[in-house]
Phi, psi and omega in degrees: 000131184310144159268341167298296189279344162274341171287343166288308188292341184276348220252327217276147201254195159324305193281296157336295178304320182296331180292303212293326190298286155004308207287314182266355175283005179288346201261347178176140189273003173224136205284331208293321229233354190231100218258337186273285170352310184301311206293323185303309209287316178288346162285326156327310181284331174247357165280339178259010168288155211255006163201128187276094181311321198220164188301153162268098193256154166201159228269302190261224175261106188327306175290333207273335142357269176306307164307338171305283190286000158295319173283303149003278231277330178318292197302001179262331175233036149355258185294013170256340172298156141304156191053018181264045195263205186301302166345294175285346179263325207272347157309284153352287199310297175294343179280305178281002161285317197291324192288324170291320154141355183289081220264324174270028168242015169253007168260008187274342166309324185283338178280347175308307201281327179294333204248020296159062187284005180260339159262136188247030189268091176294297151025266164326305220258321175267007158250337158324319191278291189316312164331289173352294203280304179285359201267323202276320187305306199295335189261329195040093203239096183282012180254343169272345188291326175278325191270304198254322197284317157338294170299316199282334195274322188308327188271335176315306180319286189320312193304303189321269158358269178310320181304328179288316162302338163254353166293319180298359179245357167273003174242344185291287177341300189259015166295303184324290169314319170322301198274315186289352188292287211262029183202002173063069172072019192224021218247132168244023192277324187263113187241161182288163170269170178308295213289303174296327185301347167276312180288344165264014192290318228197098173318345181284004182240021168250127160291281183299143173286008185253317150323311206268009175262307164330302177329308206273309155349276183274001146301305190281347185293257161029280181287357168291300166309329180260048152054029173262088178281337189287316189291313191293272163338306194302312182303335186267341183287321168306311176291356177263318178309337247218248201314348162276335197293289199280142176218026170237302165288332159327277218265010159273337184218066185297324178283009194242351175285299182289332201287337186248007161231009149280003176251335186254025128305308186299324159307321185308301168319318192270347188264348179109331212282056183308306202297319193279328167315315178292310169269357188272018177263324163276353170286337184251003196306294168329321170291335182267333167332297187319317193295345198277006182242038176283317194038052157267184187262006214253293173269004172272344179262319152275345172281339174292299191288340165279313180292342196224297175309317193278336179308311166309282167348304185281337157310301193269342166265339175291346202063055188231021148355280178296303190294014186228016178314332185268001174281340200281004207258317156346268201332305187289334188236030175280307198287301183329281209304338184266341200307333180298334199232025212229113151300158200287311171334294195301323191304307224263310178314302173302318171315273171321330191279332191280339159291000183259310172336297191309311194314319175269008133257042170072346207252054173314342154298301189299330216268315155342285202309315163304288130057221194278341178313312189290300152326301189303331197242338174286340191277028184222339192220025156170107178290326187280014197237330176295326194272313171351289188302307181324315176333290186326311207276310187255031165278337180287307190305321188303286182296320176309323173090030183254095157313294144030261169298339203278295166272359173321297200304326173316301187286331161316333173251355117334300203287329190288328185285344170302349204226000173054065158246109163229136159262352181229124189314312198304308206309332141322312155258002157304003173269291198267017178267290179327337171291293176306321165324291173298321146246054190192047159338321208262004191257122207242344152300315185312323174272272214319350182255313166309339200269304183326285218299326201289305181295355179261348124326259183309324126004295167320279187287009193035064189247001189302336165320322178251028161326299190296338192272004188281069159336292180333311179304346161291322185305149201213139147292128168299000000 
């Protein structure tokens, strides 16, 4: 059985299911005699049993299956797709009025579409005009071809252009993304070019109101990163006004929609500004409930990062632990249901903030178990989280008392900072601070002078955001 099609059909909501069925059931009113219906329902049917006794088989063909209902789904979320608005339908309209033969009343449709300065679906707008020009060849409508195609080529130019112009800030975007992806802002690997870093001068030089949100974006990343937090607010704020002024591209780019009010929490976080964070995630929490009847994994990932992961964050940096306690178990079986749908970024995060939960409540094996979880999953998609969990692991061995292993992992990590993979400067004389501490526990200048160095590293680097996410500050005498 395709693993495609069943993760699809499982992704699929109430109504989806209600479509699809209506839809092929359109083809015959008994399931015996129409073999895709059947094959649906019964895949439907054993996907929602909470244990599958025997493999999952079905009578026809499984691919031709999937496409079936993709093409379905298509036509249920049509106008919810991109580039699928009025445009595109008034698109439709005019390719079949000309093909019938009605040729100026589908070009009067095509000047509709051209002429709409309130839709920015350039695309479109530029294959309308191309339509037009064979349309005009095919009919031969030399007064346009002398008259009207001069202008029309000029405005072709324009579309281009700007389209092009949101592609560069759509490539700004996914650079932006990359380094915060993978290094939470600290990263020097990825730099802007001249030509974008002029494009990032001045919001007038984004066309699409979907540009000037990128703009607004890779500004506040940007202004985080050199630590300018007041620019940095301004810019994430801008970028959700911007998606209320258009509420049309609001709901063409929902994920880039969540994503930005998941940048702008994070500012928040980074300004100390827990309390505001805290309520503006409950304040829109009602409002993100809609997005949930999507089941994509895109957006199921970000609403998990809004509702539970930044929720944690914002736990664990107030350092309010102890007053959320009845939560963690909310937190743990929020991450079970999603984790199958979770990028390893979310994975590896969750995975960490809940070994720091454990850690501050003595129950140090689940917070291990968290953890090596955490390791297993970070050293490819977040370093700075990767080196944490090393921190993690061996502040757990510490408290647990598995000398053994303890110094095992100590000499491993010696050999990694020996190869100069470090993200926190102290991590250069951590290793022989960790020495002497271990062997001479009981002497307590010894954790003050390492708490010194780590805070005067961060500090240094302006790294202070992750003080409260620092296993070492727990070490203790015993």
């Amino acid at each position: 059985m395709s693993q495609q099609l069943i993760q699809l059909i499982k992704t699929l909501t109430r109504s989806e299911k209600r479509y699809v069925n209506l839809n092929l059931r359109a083809f015959s009113f008994d399931e015996d005699s129409n073999k895709i219906l059947s094959d649906f329902n019964k895949i439907e049917k054993q996907i929602g049993l909470k244990k599958i006794k025997s493999e999952l088989s079905i009578e026809g063909n499984p691919t031709r299956l999937y496409y079936k209902i993709l093409d379905i789904l298509f036509q249920f979320h049509e106008n919810e797709l991109p580039n699928s608005d009025e445009s595109i339908k008034n698109l439709k309209r005019a390719k079949l009025l000309i093909f019938k033969g009605f040729y100026h009343d589908g070009v009067k449709i095509l000047n509709k579409i051209t002429n709409q300065s309130a839709n920015f679906d350039y695309l479109i707008k530029m294959e309308a005009l191309e339509l037009k020009l064979s349309s005009a060849i095919k009919f031969v409508d030399i007064k346009y071809l002398i008259e009207g195609y001069p202008a029309d080529k000029l405005l072709f130019s324009k579309f281009h252009g700007e389209y092009f112009n949101l592609m560069e800030f759509q490539s700004i975007q996914a650079i932006i993304k990359l380094e915060s992806s993978t290094l939470y802002f600290n990263d020097e690997e990825h730099q802007l070019t001249k030509e974008y870093k002029h494009l990032l001068e001045k919001e007038s030089n984004a066309f699409h109101p979907l540009a000037k949100i990128y703009f607004n974006i890779a500004n506040g990343f940007l202004s985080l990163k050199n630590k300018n937090l007041n620019n940095s607010y301004v810019y994430a704020k801008r970028a959700l006004d911007l998606f209320d002024q258009y509420p049309n591209v609001k709901n063409k780019n929902t994920l880039t929609f969540l994503k930005s009010i998941r940048n702008f929490c994070l500012v928040l976080i980074h300004m100390h500004r827990y309390s505001d964070a805290e309520d503006f995630l409950k304040k829109i929490k009602p409002s993100l409930e809609v997005y949930k009847k999507y089941k994509t994994t895109d957006i199921n990932t970000e609403l998990f990062t809004l509702l539970v992961l930044l929720n944690l964050d914002i736990i664990i940096s107030n350092n309010s632990i102890k007053v959320n306690l009845s939560l963690i178990k909310h937190f743990e079986n929020e991450f079970k249901l999603n984790e199958d749908y979770l990028n390893d970024d979310e994975k590896a995060s969750m995975h960490y903030n809940l070994s720091i939960f454990y850690l501050f409540l003595n129950n140090y094996r689940k917070a291990l178990t968290h953890t090596i979880q955490s390791l297993k999953i970070a050293g490819l998609v977040r370093k700075d989280i990767y080196h944490l969990s090393l921190m993690n692991e061996l502040t757990l061995h510490y408290f647990l008392g598995n000398t053994e292993v303890l110094l095992s992992k100590l000499l491993a990590y010696k050999r990694i900072i020996s190869k100069g993979d470090i993200v926190f400067g102290f991590e250069k004389e951590m290793p022989a601070s960790l020495d002497k501490i271990f062997n001479d526990p009981q002497n307590s200048s010894l954790y003050k002078k390492l708490f010194a160095k780590i805070n005067l590293s961060l500090l240094e680097e302006k790294k202070e955001v992750y003080k409260p996410f620092i296993p070492l500050f727990c070490l203790k005498p015993l």
